[in-house]
N, C-alpha and C positions, 0 to 999 in steps of 0.2 A: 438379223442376229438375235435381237431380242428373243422371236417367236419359238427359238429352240431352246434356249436358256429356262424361258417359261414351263415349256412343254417335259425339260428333265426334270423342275421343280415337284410341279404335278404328279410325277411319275412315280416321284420318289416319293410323295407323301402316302400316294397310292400303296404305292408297295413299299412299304418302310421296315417290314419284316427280312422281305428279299433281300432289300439294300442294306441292311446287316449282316445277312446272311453273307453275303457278297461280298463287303469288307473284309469280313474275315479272315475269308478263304486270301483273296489277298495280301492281308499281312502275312499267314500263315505261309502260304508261297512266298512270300519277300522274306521271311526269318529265316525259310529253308537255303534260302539259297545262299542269303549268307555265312549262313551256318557252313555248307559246304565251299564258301570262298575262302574263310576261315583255315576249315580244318586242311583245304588245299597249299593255304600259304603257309601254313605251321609243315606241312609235308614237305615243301619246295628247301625252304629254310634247313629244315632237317637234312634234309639229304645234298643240300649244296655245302653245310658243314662238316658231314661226313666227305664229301667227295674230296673235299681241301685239304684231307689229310692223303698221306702215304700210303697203296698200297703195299700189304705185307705179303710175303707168300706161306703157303701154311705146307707141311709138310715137304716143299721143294717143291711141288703143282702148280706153277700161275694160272692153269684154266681153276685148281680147286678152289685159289686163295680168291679169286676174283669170283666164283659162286657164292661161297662163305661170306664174302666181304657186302657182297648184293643182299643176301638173306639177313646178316646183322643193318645192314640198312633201314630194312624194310620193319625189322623185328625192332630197332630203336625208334621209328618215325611211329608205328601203331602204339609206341608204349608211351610217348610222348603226348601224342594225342588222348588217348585214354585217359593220360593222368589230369590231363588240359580239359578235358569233358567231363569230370567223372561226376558219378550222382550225389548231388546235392546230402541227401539225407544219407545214403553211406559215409558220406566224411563226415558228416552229425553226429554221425554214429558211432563212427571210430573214436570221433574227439573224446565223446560221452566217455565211452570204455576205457582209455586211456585215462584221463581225470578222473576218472571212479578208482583205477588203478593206483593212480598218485596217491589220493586220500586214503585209498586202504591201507596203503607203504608207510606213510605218514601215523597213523593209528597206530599199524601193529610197531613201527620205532620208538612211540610215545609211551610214556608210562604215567600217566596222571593218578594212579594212585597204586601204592605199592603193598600190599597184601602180606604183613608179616606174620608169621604164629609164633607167640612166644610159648614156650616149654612150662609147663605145669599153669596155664592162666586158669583162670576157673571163669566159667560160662554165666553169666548172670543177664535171666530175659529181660529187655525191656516192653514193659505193657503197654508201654503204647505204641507198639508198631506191631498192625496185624497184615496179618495175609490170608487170602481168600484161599483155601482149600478145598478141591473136588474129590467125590466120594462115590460117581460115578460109570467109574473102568470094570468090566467084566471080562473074564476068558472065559476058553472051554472046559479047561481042566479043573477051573474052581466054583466056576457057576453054570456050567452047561452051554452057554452061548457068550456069540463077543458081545460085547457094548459097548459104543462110544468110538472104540479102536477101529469099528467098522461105520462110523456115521458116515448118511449121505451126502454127496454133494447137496446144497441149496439151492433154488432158484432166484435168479437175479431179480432183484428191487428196484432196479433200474430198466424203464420199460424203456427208456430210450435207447439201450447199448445191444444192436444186433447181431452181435457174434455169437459165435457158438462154443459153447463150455461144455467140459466132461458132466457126466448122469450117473449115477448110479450109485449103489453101495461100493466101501471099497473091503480088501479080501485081507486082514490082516493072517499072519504076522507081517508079512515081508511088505503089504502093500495098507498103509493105515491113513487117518483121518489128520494128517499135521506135516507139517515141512521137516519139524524134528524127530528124533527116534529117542526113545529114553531109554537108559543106562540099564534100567531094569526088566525091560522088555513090554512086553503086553502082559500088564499084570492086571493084576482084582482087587480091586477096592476091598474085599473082603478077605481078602489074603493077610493071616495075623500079623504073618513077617512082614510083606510091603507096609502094612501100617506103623508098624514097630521102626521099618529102619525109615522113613519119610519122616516120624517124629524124633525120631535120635537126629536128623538130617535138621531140622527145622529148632530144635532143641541149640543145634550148635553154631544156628546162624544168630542165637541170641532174640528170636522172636515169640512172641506170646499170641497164640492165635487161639479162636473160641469162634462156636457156629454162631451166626447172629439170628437171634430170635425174631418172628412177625407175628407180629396181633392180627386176628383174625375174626372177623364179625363185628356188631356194634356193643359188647360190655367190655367194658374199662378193665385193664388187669395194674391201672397205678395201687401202690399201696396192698395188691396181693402178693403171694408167692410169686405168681408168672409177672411181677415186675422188671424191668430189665432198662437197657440203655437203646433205644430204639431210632437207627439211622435211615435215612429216607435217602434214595440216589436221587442227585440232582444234574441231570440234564440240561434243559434249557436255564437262560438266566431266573423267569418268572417260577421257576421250580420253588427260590430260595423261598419266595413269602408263602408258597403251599405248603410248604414245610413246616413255618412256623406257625401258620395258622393250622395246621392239623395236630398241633402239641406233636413232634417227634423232637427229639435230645440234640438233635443234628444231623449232618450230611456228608456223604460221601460223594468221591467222582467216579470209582474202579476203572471206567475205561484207560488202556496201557496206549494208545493213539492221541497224544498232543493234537489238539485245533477238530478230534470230530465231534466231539458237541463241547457247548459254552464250558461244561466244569471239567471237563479233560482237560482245554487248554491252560499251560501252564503260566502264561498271560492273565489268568485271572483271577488266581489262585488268592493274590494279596487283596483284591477287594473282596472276594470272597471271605478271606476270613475276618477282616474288618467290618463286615457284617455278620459274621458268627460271635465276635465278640461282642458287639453292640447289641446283640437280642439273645444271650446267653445260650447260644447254642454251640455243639460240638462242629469243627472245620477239620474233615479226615481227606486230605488230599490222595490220591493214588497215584504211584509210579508203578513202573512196568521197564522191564528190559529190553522192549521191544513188541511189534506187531508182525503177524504173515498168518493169514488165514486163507492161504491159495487150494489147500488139501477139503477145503467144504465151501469156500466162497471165491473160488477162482478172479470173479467177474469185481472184488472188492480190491484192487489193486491200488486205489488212491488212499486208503488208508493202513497200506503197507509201512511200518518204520523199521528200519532196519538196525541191529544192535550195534554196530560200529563198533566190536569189540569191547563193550562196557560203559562208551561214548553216550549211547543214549538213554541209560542208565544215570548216569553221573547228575547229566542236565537236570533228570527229574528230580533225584532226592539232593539234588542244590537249588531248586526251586521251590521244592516240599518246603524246605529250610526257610529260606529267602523269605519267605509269604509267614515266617513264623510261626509253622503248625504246629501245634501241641500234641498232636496222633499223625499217624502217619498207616497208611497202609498198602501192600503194596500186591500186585495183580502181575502174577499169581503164584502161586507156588508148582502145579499141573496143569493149567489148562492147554495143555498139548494142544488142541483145535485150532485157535487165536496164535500162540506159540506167544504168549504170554510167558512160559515156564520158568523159574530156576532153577528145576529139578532137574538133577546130572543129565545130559545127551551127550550120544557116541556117534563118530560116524559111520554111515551104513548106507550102501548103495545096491540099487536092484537094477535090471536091464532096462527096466523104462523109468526108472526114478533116484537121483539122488538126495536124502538129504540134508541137512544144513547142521552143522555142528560148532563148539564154540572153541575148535582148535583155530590158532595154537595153545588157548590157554589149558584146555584140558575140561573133562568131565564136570568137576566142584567148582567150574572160572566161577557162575553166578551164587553161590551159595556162599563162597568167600568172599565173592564181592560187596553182598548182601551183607553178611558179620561187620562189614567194615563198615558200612556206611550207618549198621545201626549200633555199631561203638561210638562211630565221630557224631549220632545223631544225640547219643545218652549224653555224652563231655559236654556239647553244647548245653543240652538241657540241665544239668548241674552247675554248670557255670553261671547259667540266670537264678 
């Protein structure tokens, strides 16, 4: 008895690939079958509780009622089962959509902040809350060719991720570089009027915006004409002390993406300016209405934030606040790409694309949204 015990040991150690192999298949065969004992017993059940009731006759036919009666049998016990098996990750999936649903219902019933206009107010900017302005957008009709409205897709930065993303230019008007579509169309940066009404636009959200100047080469312009207030983007945490030790006035974050690098996140904003105060430099936090850069960076989906109606707005410049910033700036005013924007968007759909607009509120939701927040940011700051 021994000598055969022995000789499977052996066997097995010999071939230990096999005998996994082997297991396998055996569990695999034992799951099937109970899988099918299963779905058998739930079919028996099924139809032995159907049988217990009465049949009915359907138009006066017992041969019809009794065919009828056989085919809702059959048609209740498969839907039974189905609903008894169904795919894991489709119910995931549903749930997700459903709960996405609820929070959207929830948002648009909420009002957390309510947007009055009073009659004859008179607009007065405050200087310390700027916004990044793009000067970039070209058409045909005012510069000869598009710009920007036609940028390419990009290629992914992520060598790991192997799917496959759209290539190409895209073909504005109707097909453009951004999830949003603007109010204004595909205009030109150099178009007098789109400049004129963007500043009457930017004029009446109460904000004070200027290009920021860079130094360039190694001579000094402290103390000349080209002197100026000069902000260094800070990135990682060790950015801060690059900053100071390069003599720059202070820092920004611009990114509109909470947690994708250390000075976006709004988490960190309060030590950060506790170190801007402590080595006398400028803390220019950035908020943003939002991120979707699907229209040139498909493949960047983890750094998607969606505006939740104003929601993820709100967080920011009550965190700007919160961390006690003294400037404030906010990302962006166009950059259509990122969909950064607060610039009016309408909605517009084409056959293979819709997209995203800020109904129900309407065209101006983030330009009024934006007034409000830098009225409640000025109160505060008079009140200190």
């Amino acid at each position: 008895m021994l000598i055969p015990v022995r000789w499977c040991v052996i066997c097995i150690r010999r071939y230990l690939t096999l005998s996994i192999i082997l297991i396998v298949c055996f569990t695999s065969a034992l799951s099937i079958l109970l899988y099918k004992w299963t779905e058998l017993d739930v079919k028996l059940d099924c139809l032995t509780k159907l049988n217990a009731e009465p049949l009915t006759t359907t138009f006066g036919s017992p041969v019809l009622s009794k065919t009828m009666d056989i085919k809702l049998q059959q048609f209740t016990a498969r839907e039974l089962i189905s609903q008894k098996f169904a795919n894991k990750s489709e119910l995931r999936l549903k749930w997700l959509r459903q709960k996405v649903e609820k929070i959207s219902q929830k948002v648009r019933r909420s009002q957390p902040v309510k947007l009055v206009e009073q009659e004859g107010s008179i607009t007065h900017p405050n200087y310390n809350v700027h916004i990044f302005y793009y000067a970039w957008y070209g058409n045909v009709a005012v510069d000869g060719q598009w710009k920007h409205w036609n940028h390419e897709y990009l290629p992914n930065w992520k060598k790991e991720d192997r799917k496959i993303y759209p290539t190409g230019m895209h073909e504005p008007p109707g097909d453009i570089s951004s999830n949003f579509y603007p109010l204004l169309g595909c205009y030109s940066s150099r178009d007098p009027t789109v400049i004129d009404n963007h500043m009457r636009q930017l004029r009446n959200t109460k904000v004070a915006w200027k290009e920021l100047l860079s130094a360039k080469g190694n001579l000094s312009v402290r103390g000349t004409h080209l002197d100026g207030i000069f902000l260094g983007l800070l990135v990682d945490m060790q950015h801060k002390y690059d900053i100071k030790k390069s003599h720059f006035d202070g820092f920004y974050t611009y990114f509109a993406t909470n947690g994708f690098t250390y000075g976006s996140s709004w988490k960190n904003w309060r030590s950060l300016n506790k170190f801007a105060r402590q080595n006398s430099l400028l803390f220019v936090p950035s908020v943003g209405p939002g991120y979707i850069d699907a229209q040139i960076r498909p493949w960047n989906v983890a750094n998607v934030r969606h505006r939740r109606h104003g929601k993820y707005y709100e967080v920011g410049w009550r965190s700007a606040q919160s961390a006690q910033a003294q400037l404030i700036s906010i990302t962006s005013f166009n950059e259509w790409h990122e969909g950064t924007q607060i610039e009016p968007a309408v909605p517009r759909a084409t056959e293979s694309f819709t997209y995203f607009d800020y109904e129900p509120e309407g065209p101006d939701f983030y330009l009024n949204l934006t007034k409000w927040w830098v009225s409640e940011f000025s109160k505060k700051q008079e009140g200190q």
